[in-house]
ChimeraX commands (.cxc) that place a marker at each C-alpha (Angstrom):
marker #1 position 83.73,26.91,9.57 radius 0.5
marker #1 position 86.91,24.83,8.68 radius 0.5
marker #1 position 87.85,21.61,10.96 radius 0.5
marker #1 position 91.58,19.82,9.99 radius 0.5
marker #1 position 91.45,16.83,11.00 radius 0.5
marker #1 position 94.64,14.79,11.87 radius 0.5
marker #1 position 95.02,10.89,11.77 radius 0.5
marker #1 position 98.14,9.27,13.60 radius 0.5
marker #1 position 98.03,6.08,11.18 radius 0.5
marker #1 position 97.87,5.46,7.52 radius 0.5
marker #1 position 98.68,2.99,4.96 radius 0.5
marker #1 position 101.13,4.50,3.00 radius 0.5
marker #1 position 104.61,3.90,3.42 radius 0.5
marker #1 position 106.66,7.37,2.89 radius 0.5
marker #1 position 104.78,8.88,5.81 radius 0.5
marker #1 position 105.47,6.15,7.74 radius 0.5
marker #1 position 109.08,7.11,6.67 radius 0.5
marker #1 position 109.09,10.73,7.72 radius 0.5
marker #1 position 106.07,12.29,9.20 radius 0.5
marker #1 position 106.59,11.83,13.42 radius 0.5
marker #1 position 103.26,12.01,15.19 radius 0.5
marker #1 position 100.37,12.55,12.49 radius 0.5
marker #1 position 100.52,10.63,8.88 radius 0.5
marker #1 position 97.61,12.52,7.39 radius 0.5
marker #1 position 95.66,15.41,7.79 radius 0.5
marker #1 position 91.93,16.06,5.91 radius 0.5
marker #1 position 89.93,19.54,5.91 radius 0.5
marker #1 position 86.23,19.34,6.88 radius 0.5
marker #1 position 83.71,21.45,5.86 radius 0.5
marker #1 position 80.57,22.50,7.06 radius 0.5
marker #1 position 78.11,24.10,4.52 radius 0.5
marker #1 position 74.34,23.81,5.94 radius 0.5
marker #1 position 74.38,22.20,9.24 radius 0.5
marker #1 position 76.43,18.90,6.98 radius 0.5
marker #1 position 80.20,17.92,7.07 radius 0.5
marker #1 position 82.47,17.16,4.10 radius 0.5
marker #1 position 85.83,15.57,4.44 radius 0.5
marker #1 position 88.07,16.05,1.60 radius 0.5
marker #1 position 90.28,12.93,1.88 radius 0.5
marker #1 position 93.13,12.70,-0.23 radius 0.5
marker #1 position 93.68,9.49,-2.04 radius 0.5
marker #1 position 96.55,10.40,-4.77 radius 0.5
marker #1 position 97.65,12.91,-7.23 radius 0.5
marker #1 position 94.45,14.29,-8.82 radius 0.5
marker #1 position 91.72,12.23,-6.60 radius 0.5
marker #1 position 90.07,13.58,-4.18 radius 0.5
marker #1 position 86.80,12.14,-2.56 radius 0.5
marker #1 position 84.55,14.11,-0.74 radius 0.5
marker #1 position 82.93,11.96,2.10 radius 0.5
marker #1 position 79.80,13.40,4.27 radius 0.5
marker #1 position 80.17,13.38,8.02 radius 0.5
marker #1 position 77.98,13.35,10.56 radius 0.5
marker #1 position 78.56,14.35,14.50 radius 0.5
marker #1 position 78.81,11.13,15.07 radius 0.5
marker #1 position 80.72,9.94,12.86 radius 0.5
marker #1 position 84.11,13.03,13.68 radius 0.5
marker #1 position 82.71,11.37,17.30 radius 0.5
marker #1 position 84.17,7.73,15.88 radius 0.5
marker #1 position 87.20,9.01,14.24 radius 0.5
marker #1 position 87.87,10.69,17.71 radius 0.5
marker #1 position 87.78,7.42,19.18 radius 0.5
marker #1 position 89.96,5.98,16.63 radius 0.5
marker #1 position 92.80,8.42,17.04 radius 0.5
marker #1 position 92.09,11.59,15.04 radius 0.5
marker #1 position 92.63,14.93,16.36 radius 0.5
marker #1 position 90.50,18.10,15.25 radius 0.5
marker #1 position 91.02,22.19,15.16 radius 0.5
marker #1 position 88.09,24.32,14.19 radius 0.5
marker #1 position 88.93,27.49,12.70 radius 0.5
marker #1 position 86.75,30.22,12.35 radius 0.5
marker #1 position 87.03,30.71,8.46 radius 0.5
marker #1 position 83.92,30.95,6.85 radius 0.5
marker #1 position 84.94,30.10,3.53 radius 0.5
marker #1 position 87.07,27.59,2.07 radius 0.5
marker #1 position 89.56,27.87,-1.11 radius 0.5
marker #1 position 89.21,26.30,-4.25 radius 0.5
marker #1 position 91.99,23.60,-4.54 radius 0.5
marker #1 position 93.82,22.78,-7.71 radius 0.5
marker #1 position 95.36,19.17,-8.03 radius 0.5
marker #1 position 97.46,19.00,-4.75 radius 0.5
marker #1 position 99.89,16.88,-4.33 radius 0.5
marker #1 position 99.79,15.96,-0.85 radius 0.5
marker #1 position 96.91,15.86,1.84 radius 0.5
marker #1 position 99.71,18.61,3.46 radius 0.5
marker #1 position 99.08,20.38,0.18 radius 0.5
marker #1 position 95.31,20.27,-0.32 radius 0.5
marker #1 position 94.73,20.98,3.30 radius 0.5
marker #1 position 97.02,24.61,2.84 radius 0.5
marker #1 position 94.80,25.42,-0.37 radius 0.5
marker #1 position 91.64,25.01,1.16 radius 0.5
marker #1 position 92.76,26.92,4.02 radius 0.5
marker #1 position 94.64,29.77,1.91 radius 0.5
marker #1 position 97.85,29.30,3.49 radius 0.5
marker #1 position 100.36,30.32,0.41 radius 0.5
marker #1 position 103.34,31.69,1.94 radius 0.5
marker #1 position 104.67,28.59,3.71 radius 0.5
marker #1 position 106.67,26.70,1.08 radius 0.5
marker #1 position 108.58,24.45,4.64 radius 0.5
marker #1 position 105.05,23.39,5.74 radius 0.5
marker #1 position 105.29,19.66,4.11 radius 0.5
marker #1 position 103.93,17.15,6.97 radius 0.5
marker #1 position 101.44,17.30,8.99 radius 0.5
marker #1 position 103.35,17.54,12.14 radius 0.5
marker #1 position 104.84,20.88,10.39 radius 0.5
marker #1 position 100.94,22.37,9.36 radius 0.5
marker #1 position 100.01,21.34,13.23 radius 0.5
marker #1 position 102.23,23.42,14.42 radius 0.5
marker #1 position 101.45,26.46,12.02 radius 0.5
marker #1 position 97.51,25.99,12.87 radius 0.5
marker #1 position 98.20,25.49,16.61 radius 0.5
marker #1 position 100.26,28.92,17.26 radius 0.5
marker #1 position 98.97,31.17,19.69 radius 0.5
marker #1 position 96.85,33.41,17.43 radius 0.5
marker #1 position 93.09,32.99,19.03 radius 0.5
marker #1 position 91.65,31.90,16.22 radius 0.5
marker #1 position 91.69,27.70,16.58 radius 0.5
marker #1 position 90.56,25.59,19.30 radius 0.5
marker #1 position 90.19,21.77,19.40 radius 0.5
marker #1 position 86.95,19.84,19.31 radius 0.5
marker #1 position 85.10,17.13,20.77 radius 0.5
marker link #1:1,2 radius 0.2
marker link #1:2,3 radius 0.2
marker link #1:3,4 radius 0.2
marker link #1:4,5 radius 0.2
marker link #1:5,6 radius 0.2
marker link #1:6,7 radius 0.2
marker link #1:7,8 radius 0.2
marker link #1:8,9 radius 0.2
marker link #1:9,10 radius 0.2
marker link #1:10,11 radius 0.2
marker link #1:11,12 radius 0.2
marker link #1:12,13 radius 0.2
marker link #1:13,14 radius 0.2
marker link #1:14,15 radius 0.2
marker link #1:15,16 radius 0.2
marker link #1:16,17 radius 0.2
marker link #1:17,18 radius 0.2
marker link #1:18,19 radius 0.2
marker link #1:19,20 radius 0.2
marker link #1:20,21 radius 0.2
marker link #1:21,22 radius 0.2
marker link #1:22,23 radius 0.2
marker link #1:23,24 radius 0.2
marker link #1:24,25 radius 0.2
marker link #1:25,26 radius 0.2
marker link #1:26,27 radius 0.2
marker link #1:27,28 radius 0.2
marker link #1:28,29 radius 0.2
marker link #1:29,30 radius 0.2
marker link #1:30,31 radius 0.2
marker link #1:31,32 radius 0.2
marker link #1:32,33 radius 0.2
marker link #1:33,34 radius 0.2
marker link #1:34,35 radius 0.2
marker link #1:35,36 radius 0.2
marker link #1:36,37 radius 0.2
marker link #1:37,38 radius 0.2
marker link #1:38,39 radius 0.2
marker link #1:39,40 radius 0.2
marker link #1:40,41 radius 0.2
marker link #1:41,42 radius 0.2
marker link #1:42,43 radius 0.2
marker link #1:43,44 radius 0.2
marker link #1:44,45 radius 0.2
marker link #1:45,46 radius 0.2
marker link #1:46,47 radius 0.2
marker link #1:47,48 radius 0.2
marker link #1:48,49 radius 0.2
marker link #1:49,50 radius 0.2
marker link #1:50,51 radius 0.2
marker link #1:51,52 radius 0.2
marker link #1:52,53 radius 0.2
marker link #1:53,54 radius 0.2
marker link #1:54,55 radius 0.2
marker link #1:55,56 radius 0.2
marker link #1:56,57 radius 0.2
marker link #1:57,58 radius 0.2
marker link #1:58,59 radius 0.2
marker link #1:59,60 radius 0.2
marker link #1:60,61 radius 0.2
marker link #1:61,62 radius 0.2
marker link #1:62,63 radius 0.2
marker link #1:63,64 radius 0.2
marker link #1:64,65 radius 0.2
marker link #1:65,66 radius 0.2
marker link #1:66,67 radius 0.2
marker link #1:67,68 radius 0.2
marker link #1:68,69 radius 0.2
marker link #1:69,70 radius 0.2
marker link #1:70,71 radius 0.2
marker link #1:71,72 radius 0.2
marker link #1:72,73 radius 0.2
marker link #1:73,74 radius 0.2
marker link #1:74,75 radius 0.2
marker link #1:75,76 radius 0.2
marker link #1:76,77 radius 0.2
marker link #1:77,78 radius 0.2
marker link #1:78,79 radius 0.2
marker link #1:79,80 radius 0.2
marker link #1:80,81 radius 0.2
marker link #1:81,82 radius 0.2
marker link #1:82,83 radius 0.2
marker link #1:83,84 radius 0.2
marker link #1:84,85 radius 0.2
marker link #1:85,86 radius 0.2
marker link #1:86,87 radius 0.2
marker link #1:87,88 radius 0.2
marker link #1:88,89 radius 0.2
marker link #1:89,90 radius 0.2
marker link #1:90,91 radius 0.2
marker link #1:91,92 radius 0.2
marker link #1:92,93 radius 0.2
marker link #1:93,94 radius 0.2
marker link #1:94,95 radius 0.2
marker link #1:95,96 radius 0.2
marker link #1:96,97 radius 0.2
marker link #1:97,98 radius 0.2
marker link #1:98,99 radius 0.2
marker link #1:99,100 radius 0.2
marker link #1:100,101 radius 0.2
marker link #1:101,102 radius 0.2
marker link #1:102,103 radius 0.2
marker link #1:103,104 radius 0.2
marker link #1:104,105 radius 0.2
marker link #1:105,106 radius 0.2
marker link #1:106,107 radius 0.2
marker link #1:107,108 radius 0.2
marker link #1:108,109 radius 0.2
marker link #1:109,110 radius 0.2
marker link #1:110,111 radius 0.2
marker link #1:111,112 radius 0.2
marker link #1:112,113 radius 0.2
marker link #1:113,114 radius 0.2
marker link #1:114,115 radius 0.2
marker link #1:115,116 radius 0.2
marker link #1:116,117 radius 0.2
marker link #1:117,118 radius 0.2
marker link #1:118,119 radius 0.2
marker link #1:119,120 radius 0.2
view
């Protein structure tokens, strides 16, 4: 199972520029009953932080948003450039060259497929 997870604030100042309603976006997964978020930092770091329920429960509170999807297994991901970017590699998505904010891979993940739902 595969959770994005999408914050509305962030520190950085070109998505403050251009992305509208989420800044950043992070893939979670679960392997073994345990949560890893893959938060982008910059260009070739990555840091993998464990999750708890509780603690998706907190960033709930602070403003994220969540879709499960119902992949089982994640992608590798090869220096992304973007948390857009990483997100689409560990999700497999490689035919959507337009997808560059998170507003733009919301609305790719949130089509009426069947296959995501939101979370807590």
């Amino acid at each position: 199972m595969i959770i994005v997870a999408f914050a509305k604030k962030t520190s950085k100042f070109i998505p403050k520029i251009f992305c509208r309603r989420y800044k950043h976006c992070a893939p979670i997964l679960k392997k073994n009953n345990r949560f890893i978020m893959l938060q982008f930092v910059k260009y070739k770091h990555i840091v993998k932080i464990p999750l708890t329920i509780n603690s998706i429960k907190l960033l709930k509170k602070a403003g994220w948003d969540f879709i499960q999807l119902n992949k089982h297994n994640a992608h590798t991901y090869n220096m992304p450039k973007t948390c857009v970017d990483l997100t689409k590699q560990v999700l497999g998505i490689k035919k959507a060259p337009f997808i560059q904010t998170p507003n733009a891979l919301y609305a790719k993940i949130k089509r009426p497929s069947g296959r995501s739902k939101f979370i807590c």
